[in-house]
Structure formats: structure tokens, C-alpha cells
N, CA, C, O and CB atoms as a CASP TS submission, in Angstrom:
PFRMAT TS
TARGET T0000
AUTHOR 0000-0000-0000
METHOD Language model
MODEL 1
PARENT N/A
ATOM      1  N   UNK     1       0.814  -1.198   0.000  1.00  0.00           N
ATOM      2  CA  UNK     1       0.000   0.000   0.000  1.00  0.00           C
ATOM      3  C   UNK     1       0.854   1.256   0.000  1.00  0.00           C
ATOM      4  O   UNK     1       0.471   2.181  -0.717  1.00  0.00           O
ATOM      5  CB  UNK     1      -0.924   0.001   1.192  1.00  0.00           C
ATOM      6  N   UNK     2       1.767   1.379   0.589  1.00  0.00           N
ATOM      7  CA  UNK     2       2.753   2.480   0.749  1.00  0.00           C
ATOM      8  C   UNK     2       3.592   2.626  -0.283  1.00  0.00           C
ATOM      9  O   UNK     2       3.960   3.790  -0.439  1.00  0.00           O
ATOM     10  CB  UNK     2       3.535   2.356   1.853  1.00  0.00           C
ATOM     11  N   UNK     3       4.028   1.834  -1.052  1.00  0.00           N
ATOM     12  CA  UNK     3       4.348   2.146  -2.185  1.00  0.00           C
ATOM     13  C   UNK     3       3.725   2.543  -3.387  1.00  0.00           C
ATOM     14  O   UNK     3       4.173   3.281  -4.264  1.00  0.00           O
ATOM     15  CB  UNK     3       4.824   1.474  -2.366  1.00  0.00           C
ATOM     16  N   UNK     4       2.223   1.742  -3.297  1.00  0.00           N
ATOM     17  CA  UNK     4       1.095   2.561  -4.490  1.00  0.00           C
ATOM     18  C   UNK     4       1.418   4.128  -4.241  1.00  0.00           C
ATOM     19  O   UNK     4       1.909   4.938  -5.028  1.00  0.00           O
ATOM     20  CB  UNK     4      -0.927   2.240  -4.117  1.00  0.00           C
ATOM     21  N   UNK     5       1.011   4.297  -2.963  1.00  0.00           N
ATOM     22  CA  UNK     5       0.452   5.821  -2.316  1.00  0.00           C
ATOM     23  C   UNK     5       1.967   6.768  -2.680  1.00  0.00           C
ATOM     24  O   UNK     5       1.997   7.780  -3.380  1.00  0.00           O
ATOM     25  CB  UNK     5      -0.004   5.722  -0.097  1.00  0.00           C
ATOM     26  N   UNK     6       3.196   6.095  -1.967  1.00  0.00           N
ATOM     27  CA  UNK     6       4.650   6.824  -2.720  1.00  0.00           C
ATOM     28  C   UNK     6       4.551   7.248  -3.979  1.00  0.00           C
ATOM     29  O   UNK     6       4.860   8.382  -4.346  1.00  0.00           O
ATOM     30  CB  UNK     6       5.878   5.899  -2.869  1.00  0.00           C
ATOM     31  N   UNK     7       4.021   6.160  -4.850  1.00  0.00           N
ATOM     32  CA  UNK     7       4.807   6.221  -6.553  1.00  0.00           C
ATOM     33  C   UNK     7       3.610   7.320  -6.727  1.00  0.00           C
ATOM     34  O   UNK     7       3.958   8.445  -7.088  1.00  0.00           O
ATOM     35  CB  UNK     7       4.817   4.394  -7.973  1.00  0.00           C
ATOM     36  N   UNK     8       2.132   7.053  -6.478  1.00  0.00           N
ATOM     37  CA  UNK     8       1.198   7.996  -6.863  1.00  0.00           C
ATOM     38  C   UNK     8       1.401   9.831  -6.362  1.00  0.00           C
ATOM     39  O   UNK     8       1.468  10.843  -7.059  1.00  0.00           O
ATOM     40  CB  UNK     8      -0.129   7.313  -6.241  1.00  0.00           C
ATOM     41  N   UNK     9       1.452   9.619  -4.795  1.00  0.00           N
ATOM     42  CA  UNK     9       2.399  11.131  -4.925  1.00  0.00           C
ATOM     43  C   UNK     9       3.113  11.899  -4.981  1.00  0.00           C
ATOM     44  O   UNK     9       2.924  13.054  -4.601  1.00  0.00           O
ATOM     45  CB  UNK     9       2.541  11.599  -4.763  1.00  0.00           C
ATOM     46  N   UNK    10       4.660  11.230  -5.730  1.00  0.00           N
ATOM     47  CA  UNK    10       5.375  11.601  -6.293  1.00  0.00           C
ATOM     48  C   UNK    10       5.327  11.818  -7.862  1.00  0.00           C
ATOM     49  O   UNK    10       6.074  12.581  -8.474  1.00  0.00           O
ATOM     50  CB  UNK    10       6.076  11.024  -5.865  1.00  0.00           C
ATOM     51  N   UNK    11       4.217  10.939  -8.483  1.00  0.00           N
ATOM     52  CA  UNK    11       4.300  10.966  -9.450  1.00  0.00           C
ATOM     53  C   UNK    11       5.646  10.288 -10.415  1.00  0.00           C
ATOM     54  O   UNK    11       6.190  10.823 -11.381  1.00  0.00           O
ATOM     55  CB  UNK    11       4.017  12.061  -9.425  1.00  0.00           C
ATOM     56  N   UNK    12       5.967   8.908  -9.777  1.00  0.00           N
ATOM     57  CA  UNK    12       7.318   8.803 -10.088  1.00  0.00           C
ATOM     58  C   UNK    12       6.972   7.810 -11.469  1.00  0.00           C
ATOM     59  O   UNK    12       5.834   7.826 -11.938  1.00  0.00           O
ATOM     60  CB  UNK    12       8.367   8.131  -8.716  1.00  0.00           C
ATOM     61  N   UNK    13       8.009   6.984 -12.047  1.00  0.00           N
ATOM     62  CA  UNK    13       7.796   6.298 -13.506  1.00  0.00           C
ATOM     63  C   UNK    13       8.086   5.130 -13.047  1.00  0.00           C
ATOM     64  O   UNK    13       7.499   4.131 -13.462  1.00  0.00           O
ATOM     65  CB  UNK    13       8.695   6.730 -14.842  1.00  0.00           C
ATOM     66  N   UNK    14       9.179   5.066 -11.982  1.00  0.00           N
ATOM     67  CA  UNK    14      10.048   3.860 -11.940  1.00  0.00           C
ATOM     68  C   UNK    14       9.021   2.907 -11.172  1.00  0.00           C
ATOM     69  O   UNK    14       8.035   3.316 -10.558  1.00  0.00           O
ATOM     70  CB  UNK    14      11.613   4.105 -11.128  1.00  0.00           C
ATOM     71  N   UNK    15       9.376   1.682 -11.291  1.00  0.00           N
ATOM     72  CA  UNK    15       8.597   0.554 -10.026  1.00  0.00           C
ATOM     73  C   UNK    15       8.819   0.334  -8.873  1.00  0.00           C
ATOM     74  O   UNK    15       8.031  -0.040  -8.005  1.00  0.00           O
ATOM     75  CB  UNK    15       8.629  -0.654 -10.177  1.00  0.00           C
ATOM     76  N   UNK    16      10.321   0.638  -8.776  1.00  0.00           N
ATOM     77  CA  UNK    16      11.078   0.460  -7.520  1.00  0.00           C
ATOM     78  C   UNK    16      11.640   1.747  -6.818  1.00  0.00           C
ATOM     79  O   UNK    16      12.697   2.376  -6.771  1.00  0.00           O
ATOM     80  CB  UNK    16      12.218  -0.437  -7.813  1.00  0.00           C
ATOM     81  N   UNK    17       9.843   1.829  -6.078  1.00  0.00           N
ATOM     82  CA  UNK    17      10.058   2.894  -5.026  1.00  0.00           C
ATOM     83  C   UNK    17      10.768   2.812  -4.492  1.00  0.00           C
ATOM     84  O   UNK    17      11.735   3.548  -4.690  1.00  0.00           O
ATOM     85  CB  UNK    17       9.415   3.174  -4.266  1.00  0.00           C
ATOM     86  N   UNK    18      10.782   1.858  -3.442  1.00  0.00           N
ATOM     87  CA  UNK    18      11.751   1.610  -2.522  1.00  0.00           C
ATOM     88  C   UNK    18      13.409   2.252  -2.155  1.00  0.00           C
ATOM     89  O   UNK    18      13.986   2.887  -1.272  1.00  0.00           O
ATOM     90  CB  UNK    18      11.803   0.442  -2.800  1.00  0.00           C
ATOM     91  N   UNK    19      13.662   1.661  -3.362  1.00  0.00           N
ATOM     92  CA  UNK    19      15.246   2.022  -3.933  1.00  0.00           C
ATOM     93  C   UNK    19      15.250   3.357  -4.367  1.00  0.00           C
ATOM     94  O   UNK    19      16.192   4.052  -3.986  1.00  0.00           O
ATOM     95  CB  UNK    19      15.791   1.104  -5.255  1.00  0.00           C
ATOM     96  N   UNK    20      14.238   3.951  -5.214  1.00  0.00           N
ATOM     97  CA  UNK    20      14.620   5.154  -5.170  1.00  0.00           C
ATOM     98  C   UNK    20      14.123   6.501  -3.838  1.00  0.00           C
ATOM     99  O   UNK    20      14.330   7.713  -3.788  1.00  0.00           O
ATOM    100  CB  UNK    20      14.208   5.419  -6.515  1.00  0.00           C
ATOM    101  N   UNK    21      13.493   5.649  -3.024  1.00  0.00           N
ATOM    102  CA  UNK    21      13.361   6.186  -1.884  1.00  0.00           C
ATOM    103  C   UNK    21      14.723   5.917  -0.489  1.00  0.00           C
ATOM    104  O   UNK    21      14.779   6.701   0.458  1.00  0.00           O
ATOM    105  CB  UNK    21      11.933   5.625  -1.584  1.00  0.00           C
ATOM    106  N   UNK    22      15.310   5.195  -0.566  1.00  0.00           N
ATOM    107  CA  UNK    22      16.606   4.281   0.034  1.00  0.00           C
ATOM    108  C   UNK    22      18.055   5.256  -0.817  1.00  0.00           C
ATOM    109  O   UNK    22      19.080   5.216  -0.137  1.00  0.00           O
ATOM    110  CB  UNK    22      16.446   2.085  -0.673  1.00  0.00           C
ATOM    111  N   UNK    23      18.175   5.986  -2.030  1.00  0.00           N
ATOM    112  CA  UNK    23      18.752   6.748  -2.811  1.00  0.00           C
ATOM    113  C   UNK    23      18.698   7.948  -1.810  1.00  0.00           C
ATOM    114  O   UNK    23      19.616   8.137  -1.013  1.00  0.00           O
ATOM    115  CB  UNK    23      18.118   6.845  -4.224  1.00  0.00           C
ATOM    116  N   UNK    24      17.498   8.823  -1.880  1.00  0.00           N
ATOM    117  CA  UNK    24      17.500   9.920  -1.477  1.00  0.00           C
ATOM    118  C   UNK    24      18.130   9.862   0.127  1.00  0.00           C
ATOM    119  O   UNK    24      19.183  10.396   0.476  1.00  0.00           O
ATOM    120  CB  UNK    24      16.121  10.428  -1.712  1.00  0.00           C
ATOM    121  N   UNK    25      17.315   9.166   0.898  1.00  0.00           N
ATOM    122  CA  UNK    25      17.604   9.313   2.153  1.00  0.00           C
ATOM    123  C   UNK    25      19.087   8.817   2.455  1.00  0.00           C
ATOM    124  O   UNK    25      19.766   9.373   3.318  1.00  0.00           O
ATOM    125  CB  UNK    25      16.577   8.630   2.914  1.00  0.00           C
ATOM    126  N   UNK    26      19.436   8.020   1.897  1.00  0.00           N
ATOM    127  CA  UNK    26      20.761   7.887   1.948  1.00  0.00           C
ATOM    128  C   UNK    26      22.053   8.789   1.311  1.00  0.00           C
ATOM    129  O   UNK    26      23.270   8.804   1.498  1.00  0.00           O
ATOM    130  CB  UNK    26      20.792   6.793   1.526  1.00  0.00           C
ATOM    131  N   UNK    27      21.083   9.544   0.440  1.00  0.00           N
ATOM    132  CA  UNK    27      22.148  11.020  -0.289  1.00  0.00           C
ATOM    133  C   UNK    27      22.761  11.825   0.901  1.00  0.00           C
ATOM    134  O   UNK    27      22.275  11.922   2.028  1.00  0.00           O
ATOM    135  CB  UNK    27      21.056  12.421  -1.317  1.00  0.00           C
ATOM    136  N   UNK    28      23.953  12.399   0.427  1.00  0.00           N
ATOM    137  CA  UNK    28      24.410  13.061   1.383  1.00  0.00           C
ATOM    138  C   UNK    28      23.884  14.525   1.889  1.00  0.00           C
ATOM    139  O   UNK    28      24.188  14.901   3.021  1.00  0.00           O
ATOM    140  CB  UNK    28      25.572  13.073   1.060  1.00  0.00           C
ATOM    141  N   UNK    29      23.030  15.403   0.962  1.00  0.00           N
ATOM    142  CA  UNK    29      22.245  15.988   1.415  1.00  0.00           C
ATOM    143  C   UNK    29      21.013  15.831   1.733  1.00  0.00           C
ATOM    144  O   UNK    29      20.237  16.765   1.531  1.00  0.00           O
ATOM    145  CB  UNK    29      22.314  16.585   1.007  1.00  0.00           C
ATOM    146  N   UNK    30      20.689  14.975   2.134  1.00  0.00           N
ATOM    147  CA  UNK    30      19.432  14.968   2.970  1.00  0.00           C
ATOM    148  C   UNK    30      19.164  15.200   4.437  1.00  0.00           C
ATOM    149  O   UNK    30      19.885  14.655   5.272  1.00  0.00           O
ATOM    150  CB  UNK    30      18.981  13.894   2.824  1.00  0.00           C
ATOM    151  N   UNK    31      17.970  16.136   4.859  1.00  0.00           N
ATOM    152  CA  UNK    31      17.796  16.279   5.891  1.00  0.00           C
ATOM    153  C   UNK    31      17.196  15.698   7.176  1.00  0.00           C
ATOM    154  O   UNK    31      16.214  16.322   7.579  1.00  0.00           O
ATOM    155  CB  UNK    31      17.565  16.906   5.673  1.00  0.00           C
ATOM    156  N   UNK    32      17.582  14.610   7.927  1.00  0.00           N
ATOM    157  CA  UNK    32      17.009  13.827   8.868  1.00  0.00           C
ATOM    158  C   UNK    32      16.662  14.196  10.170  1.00  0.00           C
ATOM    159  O   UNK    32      17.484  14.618  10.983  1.00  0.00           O
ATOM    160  CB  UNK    32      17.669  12.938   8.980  1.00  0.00           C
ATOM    161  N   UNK    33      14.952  13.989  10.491  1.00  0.00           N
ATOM    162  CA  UNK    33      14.507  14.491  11.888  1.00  0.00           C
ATOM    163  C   UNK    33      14.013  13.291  12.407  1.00  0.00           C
ATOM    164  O   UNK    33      13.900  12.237  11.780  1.00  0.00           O
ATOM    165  CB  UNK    33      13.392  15.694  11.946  1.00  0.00           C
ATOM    166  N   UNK    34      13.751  13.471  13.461  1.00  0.00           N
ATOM    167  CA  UNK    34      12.666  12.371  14.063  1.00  0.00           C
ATOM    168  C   UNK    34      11.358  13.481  14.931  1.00  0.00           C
ATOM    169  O   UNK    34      11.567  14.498  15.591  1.00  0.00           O
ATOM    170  CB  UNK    34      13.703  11.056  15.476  1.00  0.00           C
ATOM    171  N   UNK    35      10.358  12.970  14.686  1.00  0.00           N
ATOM    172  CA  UNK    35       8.647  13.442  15.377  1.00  0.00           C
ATOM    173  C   UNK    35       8.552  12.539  15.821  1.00  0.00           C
ATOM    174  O   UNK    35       8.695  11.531  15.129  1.00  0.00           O
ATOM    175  CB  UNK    35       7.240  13.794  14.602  1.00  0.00           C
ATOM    176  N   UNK    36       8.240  12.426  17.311  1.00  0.00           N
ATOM    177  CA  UNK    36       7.921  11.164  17.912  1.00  0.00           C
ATOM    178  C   UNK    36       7.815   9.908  17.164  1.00  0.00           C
ATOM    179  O   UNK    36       8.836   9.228  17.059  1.00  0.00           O
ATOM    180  CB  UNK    36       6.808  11.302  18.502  1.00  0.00           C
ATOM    181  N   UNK    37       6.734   9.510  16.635  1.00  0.00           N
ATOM    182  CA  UNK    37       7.396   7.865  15.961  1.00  0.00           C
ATOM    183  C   UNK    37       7.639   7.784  14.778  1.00  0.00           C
ATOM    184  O   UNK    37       7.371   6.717  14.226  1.00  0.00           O
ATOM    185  CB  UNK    37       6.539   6.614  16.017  1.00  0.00           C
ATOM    186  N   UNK    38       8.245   8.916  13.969  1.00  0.00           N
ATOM    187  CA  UNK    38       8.182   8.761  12.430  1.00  0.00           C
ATOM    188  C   UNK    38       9.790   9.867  11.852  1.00  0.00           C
ATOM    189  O   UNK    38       9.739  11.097  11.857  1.00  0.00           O
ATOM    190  CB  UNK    38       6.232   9.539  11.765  1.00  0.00           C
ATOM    191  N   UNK    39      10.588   9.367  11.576  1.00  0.00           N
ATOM    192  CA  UNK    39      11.630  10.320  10.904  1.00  0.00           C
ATOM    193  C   UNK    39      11.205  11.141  10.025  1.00  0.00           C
ATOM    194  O   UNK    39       9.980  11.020  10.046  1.00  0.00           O
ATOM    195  CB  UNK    39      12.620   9.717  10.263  1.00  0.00           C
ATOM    196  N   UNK    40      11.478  11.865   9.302  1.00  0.00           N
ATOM    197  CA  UNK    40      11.480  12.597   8.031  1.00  0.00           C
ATOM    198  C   UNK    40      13.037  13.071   7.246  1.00  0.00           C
ATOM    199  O   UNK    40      13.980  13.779   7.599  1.00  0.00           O
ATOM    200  CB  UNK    40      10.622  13.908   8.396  1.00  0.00           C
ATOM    201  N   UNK    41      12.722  12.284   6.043  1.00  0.00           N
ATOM    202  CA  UNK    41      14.006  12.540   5.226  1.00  0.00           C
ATOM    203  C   UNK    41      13.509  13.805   4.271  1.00  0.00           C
ATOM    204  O   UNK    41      12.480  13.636   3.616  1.00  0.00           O
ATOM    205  CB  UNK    41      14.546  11.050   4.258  1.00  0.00           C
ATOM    206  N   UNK    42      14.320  15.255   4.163  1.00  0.00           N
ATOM    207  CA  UNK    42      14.069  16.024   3.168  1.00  0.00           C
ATOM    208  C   UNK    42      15.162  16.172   2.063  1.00  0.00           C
ATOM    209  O   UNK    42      16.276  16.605   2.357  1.00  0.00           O
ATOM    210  CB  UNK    42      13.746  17.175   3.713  1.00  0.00           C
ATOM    211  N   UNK    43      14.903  15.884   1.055  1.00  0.00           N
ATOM    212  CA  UNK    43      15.665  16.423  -0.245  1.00  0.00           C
ATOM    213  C   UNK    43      14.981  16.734  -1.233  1.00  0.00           C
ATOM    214  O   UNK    43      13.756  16.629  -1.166  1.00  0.00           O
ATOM    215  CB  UNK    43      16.543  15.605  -0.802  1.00  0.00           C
ATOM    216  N   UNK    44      15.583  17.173  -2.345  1.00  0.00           N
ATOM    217  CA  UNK    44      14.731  18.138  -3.429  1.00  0.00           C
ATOM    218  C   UNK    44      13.489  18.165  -3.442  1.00  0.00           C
ATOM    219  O   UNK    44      12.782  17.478  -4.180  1.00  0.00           O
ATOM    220  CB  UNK    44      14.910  17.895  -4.723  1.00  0.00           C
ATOM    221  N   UNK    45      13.062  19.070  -2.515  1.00  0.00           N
ATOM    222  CA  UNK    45      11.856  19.130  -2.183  1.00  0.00           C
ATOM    223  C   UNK    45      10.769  17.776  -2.604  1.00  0.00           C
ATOM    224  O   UNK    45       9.934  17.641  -3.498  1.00  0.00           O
ATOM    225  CB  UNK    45      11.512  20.400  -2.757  1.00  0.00           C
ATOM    226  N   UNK    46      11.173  17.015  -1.650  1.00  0.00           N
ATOM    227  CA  UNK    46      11.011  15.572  -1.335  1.00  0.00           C
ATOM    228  C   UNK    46      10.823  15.837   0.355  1.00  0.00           C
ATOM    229  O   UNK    46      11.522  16.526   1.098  1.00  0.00           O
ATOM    230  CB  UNK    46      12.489  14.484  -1.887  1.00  0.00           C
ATOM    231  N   UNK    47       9.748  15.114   0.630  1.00  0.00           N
ATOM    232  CA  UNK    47       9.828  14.140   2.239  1.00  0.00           C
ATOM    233  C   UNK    47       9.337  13.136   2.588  1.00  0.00           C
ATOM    234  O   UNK    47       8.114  13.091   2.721  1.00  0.00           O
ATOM    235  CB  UNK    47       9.395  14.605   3.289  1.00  0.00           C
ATOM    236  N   UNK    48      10.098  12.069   2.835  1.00  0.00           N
ATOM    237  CA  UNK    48      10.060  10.891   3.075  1.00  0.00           C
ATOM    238  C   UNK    48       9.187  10.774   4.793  1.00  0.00           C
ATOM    239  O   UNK    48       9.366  11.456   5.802  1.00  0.00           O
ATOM    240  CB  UNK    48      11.673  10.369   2.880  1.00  0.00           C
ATOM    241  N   UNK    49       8.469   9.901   4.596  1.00  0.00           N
ATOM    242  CA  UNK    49       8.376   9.579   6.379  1.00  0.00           C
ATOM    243  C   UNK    49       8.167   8.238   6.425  1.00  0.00           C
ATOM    244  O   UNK    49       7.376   7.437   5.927  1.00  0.00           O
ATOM    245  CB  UNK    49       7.052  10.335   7.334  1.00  0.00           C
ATOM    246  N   UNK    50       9.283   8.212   7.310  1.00  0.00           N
ATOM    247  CA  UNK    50       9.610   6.611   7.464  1.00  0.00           C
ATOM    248  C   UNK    50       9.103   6.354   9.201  1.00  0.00           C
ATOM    249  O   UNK    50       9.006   7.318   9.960  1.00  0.00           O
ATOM    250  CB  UNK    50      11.669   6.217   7.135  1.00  0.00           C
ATOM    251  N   UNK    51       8.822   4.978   9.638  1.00  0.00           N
ATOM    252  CA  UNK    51       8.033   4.990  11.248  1.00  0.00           C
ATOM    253  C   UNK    51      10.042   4.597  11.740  1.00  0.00           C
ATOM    254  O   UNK    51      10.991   3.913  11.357  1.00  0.00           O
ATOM    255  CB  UNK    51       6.127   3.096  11.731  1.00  0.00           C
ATOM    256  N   UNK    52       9.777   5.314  12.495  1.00  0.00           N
ATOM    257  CA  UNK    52      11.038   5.106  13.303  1.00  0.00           C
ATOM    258  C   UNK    52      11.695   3.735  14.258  1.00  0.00           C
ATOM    259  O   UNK    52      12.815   3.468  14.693  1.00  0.00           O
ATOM    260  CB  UNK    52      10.870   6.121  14.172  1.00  0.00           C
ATOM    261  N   UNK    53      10.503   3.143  14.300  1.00  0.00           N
ATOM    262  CA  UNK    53      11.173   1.989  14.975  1.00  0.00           C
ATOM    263  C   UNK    53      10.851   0.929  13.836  1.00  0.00           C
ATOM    264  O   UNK    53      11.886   0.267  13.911  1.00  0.00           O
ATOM    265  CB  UNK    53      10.547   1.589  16.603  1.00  0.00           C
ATOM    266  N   UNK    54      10.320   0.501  13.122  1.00  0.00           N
ATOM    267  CA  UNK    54      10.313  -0.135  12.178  1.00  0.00           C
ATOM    268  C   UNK    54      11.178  -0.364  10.940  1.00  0.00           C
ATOM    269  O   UNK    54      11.445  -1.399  10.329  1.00  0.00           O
ATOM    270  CB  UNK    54       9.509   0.107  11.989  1.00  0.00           C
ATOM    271  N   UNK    55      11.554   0.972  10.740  1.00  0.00           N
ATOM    272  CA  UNK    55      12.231   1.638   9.748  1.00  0.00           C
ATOM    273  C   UNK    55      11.388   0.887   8.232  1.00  0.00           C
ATOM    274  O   UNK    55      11.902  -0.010   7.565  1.00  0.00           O
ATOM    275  CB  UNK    55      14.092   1.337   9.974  1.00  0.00           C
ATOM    276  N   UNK    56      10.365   1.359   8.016  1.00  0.00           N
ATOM    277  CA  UNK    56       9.267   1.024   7.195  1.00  0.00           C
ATOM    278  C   UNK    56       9.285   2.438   6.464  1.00  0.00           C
ATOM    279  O   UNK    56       9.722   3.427   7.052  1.00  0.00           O
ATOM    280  CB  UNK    56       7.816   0.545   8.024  1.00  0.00           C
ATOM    281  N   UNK    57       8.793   2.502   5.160  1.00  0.00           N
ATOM    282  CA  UNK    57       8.297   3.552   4.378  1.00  0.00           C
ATOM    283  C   UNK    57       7.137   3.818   4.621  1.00  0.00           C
ATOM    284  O   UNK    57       6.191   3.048   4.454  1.00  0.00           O
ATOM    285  CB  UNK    57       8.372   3.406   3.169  1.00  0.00           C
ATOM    286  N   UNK    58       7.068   5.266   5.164  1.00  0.00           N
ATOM    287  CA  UNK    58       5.215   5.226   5.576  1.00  0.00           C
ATOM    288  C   UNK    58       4.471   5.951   4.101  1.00  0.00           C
ATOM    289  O   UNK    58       3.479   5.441   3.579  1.00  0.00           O
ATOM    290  CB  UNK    58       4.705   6.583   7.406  1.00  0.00           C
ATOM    291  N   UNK    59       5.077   7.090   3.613  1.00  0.00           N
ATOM    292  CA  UNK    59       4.735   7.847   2.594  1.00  0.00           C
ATOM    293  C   UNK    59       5.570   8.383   1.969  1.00  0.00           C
ATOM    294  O   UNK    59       6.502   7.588   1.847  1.00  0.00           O
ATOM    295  CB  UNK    59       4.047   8.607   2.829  1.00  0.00           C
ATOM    296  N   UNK    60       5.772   9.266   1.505  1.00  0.00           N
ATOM    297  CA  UNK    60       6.339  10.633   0.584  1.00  0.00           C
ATOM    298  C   UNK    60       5.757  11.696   0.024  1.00  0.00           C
ATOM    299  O   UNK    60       4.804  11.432  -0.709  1.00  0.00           O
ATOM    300  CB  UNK    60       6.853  10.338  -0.452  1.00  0.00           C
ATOM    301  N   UNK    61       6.116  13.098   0.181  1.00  0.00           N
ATOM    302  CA  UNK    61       4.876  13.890  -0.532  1.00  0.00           C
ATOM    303  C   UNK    61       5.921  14.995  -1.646  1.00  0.00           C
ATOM    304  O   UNK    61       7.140  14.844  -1.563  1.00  0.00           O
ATOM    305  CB  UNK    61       3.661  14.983   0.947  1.00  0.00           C
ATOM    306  N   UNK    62       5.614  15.580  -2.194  1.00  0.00           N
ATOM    307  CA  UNK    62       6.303  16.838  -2.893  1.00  0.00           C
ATOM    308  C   UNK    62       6.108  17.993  -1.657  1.00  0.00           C
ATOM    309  O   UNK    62       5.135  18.160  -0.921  1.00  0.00           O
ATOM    310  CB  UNK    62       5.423  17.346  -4.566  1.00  0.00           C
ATOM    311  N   UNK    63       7.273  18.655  -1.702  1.00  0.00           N
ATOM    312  CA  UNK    63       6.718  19.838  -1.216  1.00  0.00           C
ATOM    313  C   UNK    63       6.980  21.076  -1.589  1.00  0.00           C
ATOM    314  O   UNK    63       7.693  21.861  -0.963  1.00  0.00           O
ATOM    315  CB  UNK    63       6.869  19.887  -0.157  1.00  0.00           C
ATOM    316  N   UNK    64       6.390  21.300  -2.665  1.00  0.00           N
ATOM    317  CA  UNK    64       6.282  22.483  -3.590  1.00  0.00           C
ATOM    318  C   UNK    64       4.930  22.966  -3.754  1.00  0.00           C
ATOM    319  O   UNK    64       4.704  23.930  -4.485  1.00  0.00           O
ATOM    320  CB  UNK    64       6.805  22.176  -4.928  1.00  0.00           C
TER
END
């Protein structure tokens, strides 16, 4: 489900969210927080939210 909901609001082409979600957050500019149970990775106006103890992909949105 989290990957339908990723690829759909990013609007991405590729199949393998995952990896290109595992890319960003692992880029060296990206910005990492934690909110009580959920990190947030920011890059090119990208944010990832991943659940923090799971380390699961929860979503992604644009933020433009």
C-alpha cells in the first residue's frame, strides 16, 4: 500500500520505489529528523516519512 500511495504522490515512472526512496535518504544531502514515531528525510523538495522503529516507508509527498 505504501508504495502505491509513494509512486502515486510523487508521481514517479520507476517501479522500484523503494530504492529510489533508500537513494534519497541515503544522499548526502538529505535532511534527517525524528517526530515522535516517524523520521522525516528532506531532499529536493522531497519528504520521506519513514516509522522510526520499524524503519518502514510510511509515505512521501512533494513539497512544492
Amino acid at each position: 500500500m505504501g508504495v502505491d500511495r509513494t509512486k502515486r504522490n510523487l508521481k514517479l515512472d520507476t517501479d522500484d520505489v523503494v530504492t529510489f526512496c533508500k537513494n534519497k535518504v541515503f544522499s548526502e544531502n538529505c535532511n534527517i529528523y525524528r517526530q515522535g514515531k516517524n523520521r522525516y528525510c528532506e531532499i529536493d523538495n522531497i519528504r520521506i516519512t519513514i516509522n522510526a522503529c520499524s524503519d518502514t516507508i510510511i509515505t512521501a509527498h512533494s513539497m512544492q
